[in-house]
Wavefront OBJ file of the C-alpha trace (Angstrom):
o trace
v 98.871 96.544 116.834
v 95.892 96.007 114.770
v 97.939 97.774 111.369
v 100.648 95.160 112.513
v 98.299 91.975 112.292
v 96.768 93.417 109.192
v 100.156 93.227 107.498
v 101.103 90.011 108.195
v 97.991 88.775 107.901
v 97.495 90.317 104.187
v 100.891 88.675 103.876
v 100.128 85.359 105.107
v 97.172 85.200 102.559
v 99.315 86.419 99.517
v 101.484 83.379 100.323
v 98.308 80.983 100.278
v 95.730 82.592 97.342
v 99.162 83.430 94.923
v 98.279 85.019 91.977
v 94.767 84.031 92.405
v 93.395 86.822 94.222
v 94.140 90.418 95.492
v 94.627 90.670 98.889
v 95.611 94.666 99.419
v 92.263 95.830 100.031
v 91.698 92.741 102.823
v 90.287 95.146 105.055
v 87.308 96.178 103.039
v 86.446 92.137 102.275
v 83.133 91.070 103.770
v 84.871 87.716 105.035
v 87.823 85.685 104.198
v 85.548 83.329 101.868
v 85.490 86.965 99.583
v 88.552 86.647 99.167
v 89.024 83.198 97.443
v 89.611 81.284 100.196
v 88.239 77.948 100.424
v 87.965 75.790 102.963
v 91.354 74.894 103.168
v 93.078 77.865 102.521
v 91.099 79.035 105.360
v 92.226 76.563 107.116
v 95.832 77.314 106.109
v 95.334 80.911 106.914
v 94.198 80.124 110.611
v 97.834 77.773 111.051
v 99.643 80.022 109.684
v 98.172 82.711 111.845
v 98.630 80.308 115.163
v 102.086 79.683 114.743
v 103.031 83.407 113.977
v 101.377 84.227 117.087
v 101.263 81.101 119.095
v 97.497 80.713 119.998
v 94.916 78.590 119.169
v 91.815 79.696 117.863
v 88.646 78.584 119.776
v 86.778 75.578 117.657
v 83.959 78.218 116.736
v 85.764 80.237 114.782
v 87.276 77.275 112.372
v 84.296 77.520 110.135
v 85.047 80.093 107.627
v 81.749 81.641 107.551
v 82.308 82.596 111.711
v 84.279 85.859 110.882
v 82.170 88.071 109.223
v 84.404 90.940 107.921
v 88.386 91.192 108.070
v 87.821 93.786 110.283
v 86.484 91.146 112.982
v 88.956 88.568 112.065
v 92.113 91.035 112.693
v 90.067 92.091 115.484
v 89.896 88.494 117.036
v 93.729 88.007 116.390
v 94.880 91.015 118.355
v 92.551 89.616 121.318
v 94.286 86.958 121.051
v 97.180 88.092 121.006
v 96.871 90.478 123.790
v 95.816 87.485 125.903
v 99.278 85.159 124.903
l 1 2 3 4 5 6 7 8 9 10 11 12 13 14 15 16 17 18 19 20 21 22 23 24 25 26 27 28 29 30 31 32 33 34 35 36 37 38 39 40 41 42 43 44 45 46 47 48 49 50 51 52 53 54 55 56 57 58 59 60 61 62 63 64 65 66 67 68 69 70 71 72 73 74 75 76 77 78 79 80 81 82 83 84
């Protein structure tokens, strides 16, 4: 599931960064802020993310320095998901 999530999340963040930034090694990316994101692509990366999926994410993790790695982020989604 976790590969899964990883692909449409690398996707998702394509769509918002453009041309700006490359996403295909999203995995190895100490957080999303490494990978261009500011605050509100972050912001339009966790939407995105909670419609795709249909969860929420827990007020915590809106600040974009919560997730530490992408690892933890995709990590957090397919709790999530699990849980829906």
């Amino acid at each position: 599931m976790q590969n899964e999530i990883l692909m449409i999340v690398t996707n998702l963040i394509k769509n918002i960064i453009g041309e700006e930034g490359n996403p295909d090694n999203i995995i190895q990316m100490d957080s999303p802020i490494s990978m261009k994101l500011n605050s509100i692509n972050f912001i339009k990366m966790i939407v995105a993310v909670e419609e795709k999926y249909g969860f929420e994410f827990d007020d915590e993790c809106l600040n974009p320095n919560y997730f530490t790695s992408m690892q933890f982020f995709i990590s957090y989604i397919a709790k999530k998901v699990k849980r829906c």
